[in-house]
Structures are given as structure tokens and as C-alpha cells.
N, CA, C and O atoms as a GROMACS GRO file, in nm:
protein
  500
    1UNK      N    1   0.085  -0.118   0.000
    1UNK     CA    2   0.000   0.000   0.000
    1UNK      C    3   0.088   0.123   0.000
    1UNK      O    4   0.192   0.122   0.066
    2UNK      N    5   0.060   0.206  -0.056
    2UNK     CA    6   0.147   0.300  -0.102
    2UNK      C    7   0.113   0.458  -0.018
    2UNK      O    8   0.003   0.490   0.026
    3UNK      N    9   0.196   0.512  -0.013
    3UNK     CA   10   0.178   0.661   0.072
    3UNK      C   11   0.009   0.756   0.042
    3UNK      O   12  -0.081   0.801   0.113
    4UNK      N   13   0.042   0.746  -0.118
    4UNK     CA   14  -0.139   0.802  -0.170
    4UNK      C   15  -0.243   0.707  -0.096
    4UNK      O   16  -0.329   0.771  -0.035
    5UNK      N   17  -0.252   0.583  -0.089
    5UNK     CA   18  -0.304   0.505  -0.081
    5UNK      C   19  -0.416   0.488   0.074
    5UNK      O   20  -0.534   0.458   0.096
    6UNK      N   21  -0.279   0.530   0.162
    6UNK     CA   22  -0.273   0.554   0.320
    6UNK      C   23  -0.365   0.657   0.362
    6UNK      O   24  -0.476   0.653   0.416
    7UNK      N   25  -0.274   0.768   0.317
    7UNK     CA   26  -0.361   0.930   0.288
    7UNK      C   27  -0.501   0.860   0.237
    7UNK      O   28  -0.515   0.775   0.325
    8UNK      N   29  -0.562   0.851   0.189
    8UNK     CA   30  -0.670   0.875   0.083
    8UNK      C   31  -0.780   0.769   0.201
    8UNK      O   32  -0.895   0.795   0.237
    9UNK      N   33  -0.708   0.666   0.234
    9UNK     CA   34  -0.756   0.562   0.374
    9UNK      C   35  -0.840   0.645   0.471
    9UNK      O   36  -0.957   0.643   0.508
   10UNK      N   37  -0.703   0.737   0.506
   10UNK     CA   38  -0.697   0.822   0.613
   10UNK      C   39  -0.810   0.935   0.627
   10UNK      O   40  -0.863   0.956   0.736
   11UNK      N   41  -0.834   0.988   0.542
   11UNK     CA   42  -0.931   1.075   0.487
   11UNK      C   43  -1.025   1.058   0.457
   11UNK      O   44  -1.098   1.150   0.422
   12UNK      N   45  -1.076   0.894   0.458
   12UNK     CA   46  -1.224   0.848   0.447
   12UNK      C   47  -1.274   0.792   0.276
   12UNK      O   48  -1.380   0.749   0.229
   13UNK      N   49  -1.161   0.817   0.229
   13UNK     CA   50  -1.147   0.818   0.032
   13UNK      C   51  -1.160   0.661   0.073
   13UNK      O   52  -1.085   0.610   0.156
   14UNK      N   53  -1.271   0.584   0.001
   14UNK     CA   54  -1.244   0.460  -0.039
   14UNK      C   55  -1.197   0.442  -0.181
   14UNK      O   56  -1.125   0.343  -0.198
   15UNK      N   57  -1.223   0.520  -0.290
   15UNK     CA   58  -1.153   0.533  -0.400
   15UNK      C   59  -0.988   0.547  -0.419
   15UNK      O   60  -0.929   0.503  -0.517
   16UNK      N   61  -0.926   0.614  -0.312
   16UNK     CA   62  -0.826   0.687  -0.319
   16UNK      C   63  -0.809   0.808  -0.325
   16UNK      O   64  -0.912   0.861  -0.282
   17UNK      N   65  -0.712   0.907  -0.363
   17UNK     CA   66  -0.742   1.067  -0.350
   17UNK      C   67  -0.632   1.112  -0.534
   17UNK      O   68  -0.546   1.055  -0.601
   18UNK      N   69  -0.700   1.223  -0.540
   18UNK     CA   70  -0.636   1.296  -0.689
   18UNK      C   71  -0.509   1.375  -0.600
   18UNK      O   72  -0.529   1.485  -0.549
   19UNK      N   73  -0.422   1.328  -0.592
   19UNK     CA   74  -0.289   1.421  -0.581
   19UNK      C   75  -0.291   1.558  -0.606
   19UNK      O   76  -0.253   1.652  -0.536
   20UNK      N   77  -0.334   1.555  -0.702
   20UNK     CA   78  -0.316   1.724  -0.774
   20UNK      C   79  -0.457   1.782  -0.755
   20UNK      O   80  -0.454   1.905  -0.760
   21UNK      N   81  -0.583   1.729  -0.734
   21UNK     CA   82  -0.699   1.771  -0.648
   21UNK      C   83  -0.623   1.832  -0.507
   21UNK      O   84  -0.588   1.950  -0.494
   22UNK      N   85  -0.606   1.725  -0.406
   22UNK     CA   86  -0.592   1.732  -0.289
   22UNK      C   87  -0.465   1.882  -0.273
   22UNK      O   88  -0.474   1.968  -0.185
   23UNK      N   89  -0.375   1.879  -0.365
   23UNK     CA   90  -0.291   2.010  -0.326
   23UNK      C   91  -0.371   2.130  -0.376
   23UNK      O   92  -0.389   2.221  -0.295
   24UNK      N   93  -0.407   2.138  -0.460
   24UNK     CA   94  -0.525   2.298  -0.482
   24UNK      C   95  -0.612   2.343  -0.409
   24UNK      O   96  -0.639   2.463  -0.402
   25UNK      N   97  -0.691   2.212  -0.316
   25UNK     CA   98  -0.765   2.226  -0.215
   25UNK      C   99  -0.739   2.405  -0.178
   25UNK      O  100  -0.627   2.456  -0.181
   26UNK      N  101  -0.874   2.488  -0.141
   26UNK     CA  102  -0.788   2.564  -0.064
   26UNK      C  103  -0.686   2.584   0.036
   26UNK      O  104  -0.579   2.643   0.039
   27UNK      N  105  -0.802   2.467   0.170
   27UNK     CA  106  -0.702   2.488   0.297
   27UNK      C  107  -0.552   2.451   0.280
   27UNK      O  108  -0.466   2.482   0.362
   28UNK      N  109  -0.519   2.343   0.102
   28UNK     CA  110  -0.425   2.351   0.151
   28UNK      C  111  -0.285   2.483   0.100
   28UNK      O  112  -0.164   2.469   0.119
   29UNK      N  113  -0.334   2.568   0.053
   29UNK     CA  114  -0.278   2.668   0.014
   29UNK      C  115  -0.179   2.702   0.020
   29UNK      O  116  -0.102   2.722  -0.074
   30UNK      N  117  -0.156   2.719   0.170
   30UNK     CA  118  -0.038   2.768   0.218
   30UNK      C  119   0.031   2.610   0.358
   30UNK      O  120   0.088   2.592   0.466
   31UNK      N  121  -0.025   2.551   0.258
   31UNK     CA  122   0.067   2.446   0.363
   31UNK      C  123   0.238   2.384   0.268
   31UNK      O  124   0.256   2.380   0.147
   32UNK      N  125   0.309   2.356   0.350
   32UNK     CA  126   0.399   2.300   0.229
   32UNK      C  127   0.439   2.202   0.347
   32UNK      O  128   0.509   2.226   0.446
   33UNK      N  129   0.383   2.097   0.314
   33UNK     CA  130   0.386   1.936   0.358
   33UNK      C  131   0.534   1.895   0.371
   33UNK      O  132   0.542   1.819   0.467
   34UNK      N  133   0.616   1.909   0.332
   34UNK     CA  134   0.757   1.854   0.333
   34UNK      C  135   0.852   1.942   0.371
   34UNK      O  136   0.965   1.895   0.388
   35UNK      N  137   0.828   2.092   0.392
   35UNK     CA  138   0.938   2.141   0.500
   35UNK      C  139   0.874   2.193   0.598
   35UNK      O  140   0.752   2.208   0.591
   36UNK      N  141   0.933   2.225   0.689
   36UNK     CA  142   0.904   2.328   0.797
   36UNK      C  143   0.876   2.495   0.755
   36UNK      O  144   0.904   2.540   0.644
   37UNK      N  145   0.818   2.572   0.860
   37UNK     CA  146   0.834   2.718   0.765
   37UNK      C  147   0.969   2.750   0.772
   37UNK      O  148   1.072   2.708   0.824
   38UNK      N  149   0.932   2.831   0.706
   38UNK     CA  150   1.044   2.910   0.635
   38UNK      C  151   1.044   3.072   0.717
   38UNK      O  152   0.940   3.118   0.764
   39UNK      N  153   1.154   3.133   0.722
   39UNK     CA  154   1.148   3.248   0.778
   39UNK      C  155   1.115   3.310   0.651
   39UNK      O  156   1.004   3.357   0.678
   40UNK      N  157   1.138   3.341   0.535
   40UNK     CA  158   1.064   3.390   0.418
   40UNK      C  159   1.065   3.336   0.297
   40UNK      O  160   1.150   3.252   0.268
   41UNK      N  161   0.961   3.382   0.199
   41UNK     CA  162   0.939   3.300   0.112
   41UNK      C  163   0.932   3.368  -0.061
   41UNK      O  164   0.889   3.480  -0.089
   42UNK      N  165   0.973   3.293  -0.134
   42UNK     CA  166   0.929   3.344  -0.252
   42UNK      C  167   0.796   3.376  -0.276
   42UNK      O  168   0.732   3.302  -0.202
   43UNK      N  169   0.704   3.460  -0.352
   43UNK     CA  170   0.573   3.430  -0.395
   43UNK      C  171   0.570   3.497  -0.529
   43UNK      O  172   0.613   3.598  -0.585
   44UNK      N  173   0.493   3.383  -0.553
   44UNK     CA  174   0.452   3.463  -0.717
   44UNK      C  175   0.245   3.536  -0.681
   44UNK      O  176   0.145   3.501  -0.620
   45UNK      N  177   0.286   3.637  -0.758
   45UNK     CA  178   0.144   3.713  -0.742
   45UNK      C  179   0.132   3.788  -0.881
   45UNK      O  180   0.211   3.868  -0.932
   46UNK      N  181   0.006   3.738  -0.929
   46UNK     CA  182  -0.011   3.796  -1.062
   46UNK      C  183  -0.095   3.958  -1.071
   46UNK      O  184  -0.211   3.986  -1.040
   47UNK      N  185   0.008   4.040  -1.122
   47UNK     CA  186  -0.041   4.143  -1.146
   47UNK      C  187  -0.195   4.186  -1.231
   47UNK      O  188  -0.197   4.174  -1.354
   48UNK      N  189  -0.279   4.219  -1.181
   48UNK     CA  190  -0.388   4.243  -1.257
   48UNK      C  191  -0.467   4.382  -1.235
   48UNK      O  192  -0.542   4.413  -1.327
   49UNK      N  193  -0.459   4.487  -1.101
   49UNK     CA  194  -0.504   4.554  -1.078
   49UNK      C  195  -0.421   4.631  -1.018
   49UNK      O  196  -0.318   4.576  -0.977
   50UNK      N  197  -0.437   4.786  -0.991
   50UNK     CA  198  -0.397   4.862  -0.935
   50UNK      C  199  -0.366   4.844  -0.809
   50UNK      O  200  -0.247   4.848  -0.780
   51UNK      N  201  -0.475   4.818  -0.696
   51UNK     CA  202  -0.516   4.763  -0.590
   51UNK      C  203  -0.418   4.673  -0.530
   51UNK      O  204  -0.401   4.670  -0.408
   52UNK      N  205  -0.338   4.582  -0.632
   52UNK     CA  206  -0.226   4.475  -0.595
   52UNK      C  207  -0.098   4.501  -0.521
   52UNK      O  208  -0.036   4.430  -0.442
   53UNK      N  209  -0.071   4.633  -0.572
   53UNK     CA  210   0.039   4.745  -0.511
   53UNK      C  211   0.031   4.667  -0.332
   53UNK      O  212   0.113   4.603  -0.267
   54UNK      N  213  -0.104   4.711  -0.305
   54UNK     CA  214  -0.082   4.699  -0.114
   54UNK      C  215  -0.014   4.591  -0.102
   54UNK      O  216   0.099   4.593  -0.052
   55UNK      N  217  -0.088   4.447  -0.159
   55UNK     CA  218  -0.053   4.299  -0.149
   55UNK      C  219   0.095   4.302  -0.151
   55UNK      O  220   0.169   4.256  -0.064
   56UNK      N  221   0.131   4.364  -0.266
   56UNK     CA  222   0.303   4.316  -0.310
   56UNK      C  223   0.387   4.402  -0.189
   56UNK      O  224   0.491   4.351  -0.148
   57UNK      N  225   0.346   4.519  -0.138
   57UNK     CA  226   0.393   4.601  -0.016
   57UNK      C  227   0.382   4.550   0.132
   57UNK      O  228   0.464   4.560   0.223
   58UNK      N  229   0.269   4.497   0.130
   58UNK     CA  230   0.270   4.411   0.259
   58UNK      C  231   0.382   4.271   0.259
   58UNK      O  232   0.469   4.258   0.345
   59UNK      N  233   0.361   4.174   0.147
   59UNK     CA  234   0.466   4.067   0.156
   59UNK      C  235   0.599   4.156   0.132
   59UNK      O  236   0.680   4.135   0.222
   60UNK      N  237   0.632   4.221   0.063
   60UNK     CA  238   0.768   4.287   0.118
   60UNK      C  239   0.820   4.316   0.244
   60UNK      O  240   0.935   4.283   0.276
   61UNK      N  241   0.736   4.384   0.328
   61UNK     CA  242   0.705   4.403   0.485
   61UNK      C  243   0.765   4.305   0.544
   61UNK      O  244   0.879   4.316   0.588
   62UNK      N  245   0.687   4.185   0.553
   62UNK     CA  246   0.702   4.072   0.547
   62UNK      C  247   0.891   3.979   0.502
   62UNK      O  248   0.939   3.875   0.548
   63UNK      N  249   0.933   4.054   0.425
   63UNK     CA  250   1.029   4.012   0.385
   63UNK      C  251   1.087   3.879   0.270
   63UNK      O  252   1.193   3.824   0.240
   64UNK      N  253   0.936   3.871   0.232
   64UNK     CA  254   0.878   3.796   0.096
   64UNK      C  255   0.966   3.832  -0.023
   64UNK      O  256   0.996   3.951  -0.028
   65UNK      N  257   1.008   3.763  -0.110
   65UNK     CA  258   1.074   3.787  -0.223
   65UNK      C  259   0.928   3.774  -0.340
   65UNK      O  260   0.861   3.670  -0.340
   66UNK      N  261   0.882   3.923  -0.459
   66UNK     CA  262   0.760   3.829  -0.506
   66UNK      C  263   0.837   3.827  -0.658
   66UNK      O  264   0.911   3.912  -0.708
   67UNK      N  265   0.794   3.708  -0.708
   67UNK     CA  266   0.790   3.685  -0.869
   67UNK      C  267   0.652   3.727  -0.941
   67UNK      O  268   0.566   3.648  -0.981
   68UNK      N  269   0.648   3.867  -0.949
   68UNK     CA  270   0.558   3.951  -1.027
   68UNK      C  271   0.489   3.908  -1.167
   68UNK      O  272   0.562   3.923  -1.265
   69UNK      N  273   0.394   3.870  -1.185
   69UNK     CA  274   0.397   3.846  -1.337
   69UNK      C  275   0.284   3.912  -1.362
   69UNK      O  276   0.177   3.894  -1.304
   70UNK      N  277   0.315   4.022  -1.486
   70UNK     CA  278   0.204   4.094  -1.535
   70UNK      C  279   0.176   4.081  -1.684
   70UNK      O  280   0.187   4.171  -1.767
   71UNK      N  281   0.141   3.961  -1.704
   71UNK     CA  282   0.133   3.956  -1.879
   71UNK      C  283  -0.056   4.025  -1.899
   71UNK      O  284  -0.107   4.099  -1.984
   72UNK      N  285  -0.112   3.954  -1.773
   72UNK     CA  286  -0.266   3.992  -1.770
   72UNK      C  287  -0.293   4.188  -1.802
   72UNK      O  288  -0.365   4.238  -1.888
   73UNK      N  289  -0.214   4.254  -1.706
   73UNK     CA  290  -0.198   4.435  -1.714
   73UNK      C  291  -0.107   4.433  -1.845
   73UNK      O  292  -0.183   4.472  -1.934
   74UNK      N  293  -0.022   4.416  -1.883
   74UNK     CA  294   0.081   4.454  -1.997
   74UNK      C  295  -0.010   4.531  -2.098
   74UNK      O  296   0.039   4.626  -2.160
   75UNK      N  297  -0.120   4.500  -2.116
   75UNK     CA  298  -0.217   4.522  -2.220
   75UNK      C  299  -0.258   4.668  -2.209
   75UNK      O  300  -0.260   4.747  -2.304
   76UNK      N  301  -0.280   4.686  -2.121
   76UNK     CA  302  -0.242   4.852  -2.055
   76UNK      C  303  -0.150   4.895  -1.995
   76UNK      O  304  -0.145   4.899  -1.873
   77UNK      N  305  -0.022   4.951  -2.108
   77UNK     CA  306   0.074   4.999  -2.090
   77UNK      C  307   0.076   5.081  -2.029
   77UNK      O  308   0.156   5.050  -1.941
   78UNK      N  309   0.016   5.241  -1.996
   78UNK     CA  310  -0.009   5.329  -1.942
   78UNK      C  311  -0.015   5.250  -1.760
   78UNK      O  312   0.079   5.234  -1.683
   79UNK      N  313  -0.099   5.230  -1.750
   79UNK     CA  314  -0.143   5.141  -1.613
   79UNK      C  315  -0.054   5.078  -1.624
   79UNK      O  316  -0.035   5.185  -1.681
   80UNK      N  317   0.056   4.992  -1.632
   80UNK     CA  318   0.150   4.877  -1.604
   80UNK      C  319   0.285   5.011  -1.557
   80UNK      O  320   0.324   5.037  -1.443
   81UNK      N  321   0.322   5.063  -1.666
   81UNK     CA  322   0.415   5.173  -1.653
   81UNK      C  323   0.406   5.210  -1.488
   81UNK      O  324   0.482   5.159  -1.406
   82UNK      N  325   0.297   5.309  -1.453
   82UNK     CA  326   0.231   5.368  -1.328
   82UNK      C  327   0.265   5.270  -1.255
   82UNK      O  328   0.371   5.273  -1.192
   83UNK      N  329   0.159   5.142  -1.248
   83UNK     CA  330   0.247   5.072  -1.095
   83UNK      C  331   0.375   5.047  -1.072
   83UNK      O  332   0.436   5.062  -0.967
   84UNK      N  333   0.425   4.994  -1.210
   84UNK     CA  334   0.581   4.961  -1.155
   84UNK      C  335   0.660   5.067  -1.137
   84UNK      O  336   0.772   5.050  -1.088
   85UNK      N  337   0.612   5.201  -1.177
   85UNK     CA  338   0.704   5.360  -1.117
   85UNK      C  339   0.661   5.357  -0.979
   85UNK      O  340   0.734   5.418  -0.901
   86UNK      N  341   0.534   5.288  -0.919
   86UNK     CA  342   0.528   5.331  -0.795
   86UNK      C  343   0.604   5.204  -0.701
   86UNK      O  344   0.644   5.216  -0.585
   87UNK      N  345   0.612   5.056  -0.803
   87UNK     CA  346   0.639   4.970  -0.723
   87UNK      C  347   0.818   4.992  -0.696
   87UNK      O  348   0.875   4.928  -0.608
   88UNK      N  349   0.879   5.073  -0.769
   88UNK     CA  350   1.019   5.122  -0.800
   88UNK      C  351   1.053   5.214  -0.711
   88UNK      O  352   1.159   5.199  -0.650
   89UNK      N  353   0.984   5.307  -0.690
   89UNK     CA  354   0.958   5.467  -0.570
   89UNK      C  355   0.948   5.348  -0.435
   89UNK      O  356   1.048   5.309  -0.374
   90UNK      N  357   0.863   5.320  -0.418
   90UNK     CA  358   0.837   5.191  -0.295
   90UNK      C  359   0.972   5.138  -0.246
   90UNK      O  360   1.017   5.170  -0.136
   91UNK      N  361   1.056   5.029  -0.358
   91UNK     CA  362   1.117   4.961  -0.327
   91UNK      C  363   1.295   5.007  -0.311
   91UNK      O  364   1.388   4.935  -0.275
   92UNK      N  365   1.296   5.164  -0.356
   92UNK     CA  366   1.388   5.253  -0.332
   92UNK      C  367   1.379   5.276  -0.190
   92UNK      O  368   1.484   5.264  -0.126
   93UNK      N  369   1.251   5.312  -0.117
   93UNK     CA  370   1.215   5.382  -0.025
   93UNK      C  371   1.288   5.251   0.100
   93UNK      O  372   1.361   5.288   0.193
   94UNK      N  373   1.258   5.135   0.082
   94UNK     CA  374   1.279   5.037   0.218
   94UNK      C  375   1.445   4.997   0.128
   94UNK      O  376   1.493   4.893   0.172
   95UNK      N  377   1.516   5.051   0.035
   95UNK     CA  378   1.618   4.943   0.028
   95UNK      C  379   1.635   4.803  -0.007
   95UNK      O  380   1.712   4.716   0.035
   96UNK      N  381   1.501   4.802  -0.135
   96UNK     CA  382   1.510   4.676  -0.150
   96UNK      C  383   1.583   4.691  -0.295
   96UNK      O  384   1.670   4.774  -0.320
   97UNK      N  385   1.515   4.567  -0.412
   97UNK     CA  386   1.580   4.574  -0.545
   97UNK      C  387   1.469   4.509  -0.650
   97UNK      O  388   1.408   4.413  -0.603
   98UNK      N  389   1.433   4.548  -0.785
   98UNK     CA  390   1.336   4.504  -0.859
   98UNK      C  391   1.428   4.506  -0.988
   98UNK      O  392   1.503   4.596  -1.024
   99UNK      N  393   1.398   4.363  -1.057
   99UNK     CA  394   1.447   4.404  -1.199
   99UNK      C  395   1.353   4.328  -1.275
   99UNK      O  396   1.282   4.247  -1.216
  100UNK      N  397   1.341   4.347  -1.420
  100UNK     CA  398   1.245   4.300  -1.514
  100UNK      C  399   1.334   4.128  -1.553
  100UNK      O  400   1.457   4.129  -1.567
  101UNK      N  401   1.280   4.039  -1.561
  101UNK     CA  402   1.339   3.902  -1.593
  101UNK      C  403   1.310   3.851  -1.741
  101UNK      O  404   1.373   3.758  -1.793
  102UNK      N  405   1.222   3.912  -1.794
  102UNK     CA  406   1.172   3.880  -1.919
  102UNK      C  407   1.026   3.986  -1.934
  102UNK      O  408   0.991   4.077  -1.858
  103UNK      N  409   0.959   3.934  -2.061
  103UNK     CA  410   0.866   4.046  -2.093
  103UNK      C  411   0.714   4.018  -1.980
  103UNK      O  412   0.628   4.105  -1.994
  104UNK      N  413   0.692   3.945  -1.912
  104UNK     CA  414   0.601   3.900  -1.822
  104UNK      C  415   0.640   3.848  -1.671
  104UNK      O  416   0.566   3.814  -1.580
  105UNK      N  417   0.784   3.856  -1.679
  105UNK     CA  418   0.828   3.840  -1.509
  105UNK      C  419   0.914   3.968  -1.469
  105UNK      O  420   0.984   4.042  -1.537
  106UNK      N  421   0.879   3.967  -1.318
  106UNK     CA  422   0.971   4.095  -1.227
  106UNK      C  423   0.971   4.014  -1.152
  106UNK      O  424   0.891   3.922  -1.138
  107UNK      N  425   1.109   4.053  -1.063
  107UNK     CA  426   1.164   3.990  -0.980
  107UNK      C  427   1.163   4.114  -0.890
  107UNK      O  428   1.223   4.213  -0.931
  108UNK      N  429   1.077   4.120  -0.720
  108UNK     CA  430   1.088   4.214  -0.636
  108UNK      C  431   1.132   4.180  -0.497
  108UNK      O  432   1.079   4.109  -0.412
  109UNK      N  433   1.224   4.237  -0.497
  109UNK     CA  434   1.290   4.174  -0.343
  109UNK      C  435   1.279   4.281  -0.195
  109UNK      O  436   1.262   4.396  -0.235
  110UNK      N  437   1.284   4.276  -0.070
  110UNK     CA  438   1.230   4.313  -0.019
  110UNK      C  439   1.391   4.384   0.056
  110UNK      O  440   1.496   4.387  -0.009
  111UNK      N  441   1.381   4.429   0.181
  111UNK     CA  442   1.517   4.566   0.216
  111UNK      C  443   1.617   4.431   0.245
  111UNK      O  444   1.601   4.313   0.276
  112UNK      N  445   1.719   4.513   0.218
  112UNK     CA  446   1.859   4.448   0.202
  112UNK      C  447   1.864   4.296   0.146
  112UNK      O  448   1.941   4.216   0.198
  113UNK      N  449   1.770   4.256   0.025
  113UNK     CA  450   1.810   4.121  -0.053
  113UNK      C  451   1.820   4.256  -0.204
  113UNK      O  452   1.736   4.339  -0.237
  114UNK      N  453   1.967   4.224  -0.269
  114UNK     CA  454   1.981   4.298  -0.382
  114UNK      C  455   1.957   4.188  -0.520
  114UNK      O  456   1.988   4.069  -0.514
  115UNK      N  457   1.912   4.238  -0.612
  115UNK     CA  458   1.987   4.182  -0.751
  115UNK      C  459   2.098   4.202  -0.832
  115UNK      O  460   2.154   4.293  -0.892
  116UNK      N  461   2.108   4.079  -0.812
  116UNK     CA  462   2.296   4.094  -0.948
  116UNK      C  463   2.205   4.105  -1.103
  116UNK      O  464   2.118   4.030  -1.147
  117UNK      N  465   2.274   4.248  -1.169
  117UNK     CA  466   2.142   4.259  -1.276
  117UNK      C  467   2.280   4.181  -1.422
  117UNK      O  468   2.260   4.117  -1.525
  118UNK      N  469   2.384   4.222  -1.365
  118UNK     CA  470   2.465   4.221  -1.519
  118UNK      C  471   2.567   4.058  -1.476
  118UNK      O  472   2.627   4.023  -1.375
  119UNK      N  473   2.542   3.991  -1.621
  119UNK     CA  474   2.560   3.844  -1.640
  119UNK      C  475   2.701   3.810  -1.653
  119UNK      O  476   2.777   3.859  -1.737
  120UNK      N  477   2.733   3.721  -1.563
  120UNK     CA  478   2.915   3.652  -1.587
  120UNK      C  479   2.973   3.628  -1.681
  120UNK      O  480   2.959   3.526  -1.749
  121UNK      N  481   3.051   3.720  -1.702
  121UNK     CA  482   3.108   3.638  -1.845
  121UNK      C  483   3.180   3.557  -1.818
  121UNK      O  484   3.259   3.562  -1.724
  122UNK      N  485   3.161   3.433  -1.926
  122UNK     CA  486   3.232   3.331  -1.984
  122UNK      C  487   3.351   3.333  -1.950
  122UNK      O  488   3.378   3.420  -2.032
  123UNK      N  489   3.447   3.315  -1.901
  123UNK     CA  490   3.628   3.288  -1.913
  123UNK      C  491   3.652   3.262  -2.085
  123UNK      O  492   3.584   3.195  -2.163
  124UNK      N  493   3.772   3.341  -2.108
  124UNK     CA  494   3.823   3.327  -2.266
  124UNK      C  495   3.856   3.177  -2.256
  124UNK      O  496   3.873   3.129  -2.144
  125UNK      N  497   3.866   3.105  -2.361
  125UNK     CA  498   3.962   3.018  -2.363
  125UNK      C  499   4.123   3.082  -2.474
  125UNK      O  500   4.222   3.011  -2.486
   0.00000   0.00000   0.00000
């Protein structure tokens, strides 16, 4: 009998349980089953509204690293521009560091975690 198998026992599943059901669950959201917490964490949070600013300011607070992705806002350049001038003003203000990773990821880090923005070069041969 196998670990799914146990779980799914355990839980009253006479069928068994969907793995990938059981982790989306809400409650289990913010659980991460195989380590302990963490003093901070990466998060990804998808940019879609103005409003998101607080969210991404509070997990900074927090000392959260977030992986920004705004492909959903990009579409309104005007509005995308604006938050990330304010998420930039913000992240000047506590000493943190933000850089663009590609055309739909930012990388925002929270006071004193920096980014290395410029890439190693190669050794000549």
C-alpha cells in the first residue's frame, strides 16, 4: 500500500485521493507538507489591478521575495508603466531591489536582498 493510498484511507477516500486535487484544495494553500516554515518566502502574485500594489507592499514588509507576473496588465501599458514607477519609488524607499526578468516576469525583493542585474562572463579560452 502506497503513501497516496494511506492518505486517501486516512481521509475516508475509499476510492483513493487525486494528488493534484488534494494540493489545490484551498485549505491547503499555504501548507507545504515537506518542510518546515520558512522564515521567508518566494511568492509569485499575478499582477492584474492597481489595488495589488498593497498585497506586493505588505509581503515585502514581510520580507517575501515576489515573482511579479504581469502579462494579464501589460495590455495597458499606461497602467503597467504607473504601478511599476510606484512599485520602484516603494522599493527605493525600504532598500530593497526590482528588476524586469523577461517580458512577463519581475523579480521584487524586499530591504537588504539585492539583484545581481549584469551576467558573468564566460572565461576566454
Amino acid at each position: 500500500m502506497g503513501i497516496f493510498d494511506k492518505l486517501g484511507g486516512t481521509l475516508g477516500s475509499q476510492k483513493g485521493i487525486d494528488v493534484e486535487e488534494y494540493m489545490n484544495m484551498e485549505e491547503m494553500e499555504n501548507v507545504d507538507a515537506m518542510n518546515e516554515p520558512a522564515d521567508f518566502y518566494i511568492k509569485p502574485v499575478a499582477l492584474t489591478q492597481e489595488s495589488d500594489v498593497e498585497l506586493i507592499e505588505a509581503e515585502l514588509q514581510k520580507r517575501n521575495i515576489i515573482l511579479l507576473n504581469v502579462s494579464e496588465i501589460s495590455k495597458r501599458q499606461n497602467t503597467l508603466k504607473s504601478i511599476i514607477d510606484t512599485l520602484k519609488t516603494y522599493v527605493e524607499k525600504i532598500d530593497g531591489d526590482i528588476a524586469k526578468l523577461d517580458d512577463e516576469k519581475i523579480l521584487i525583493t524586499p530591504k537588504k536582498v539585492k539583484i545581481i542585474k549584469s551576467r558573468k562572463q564566460q572565461p576566454k579560452r
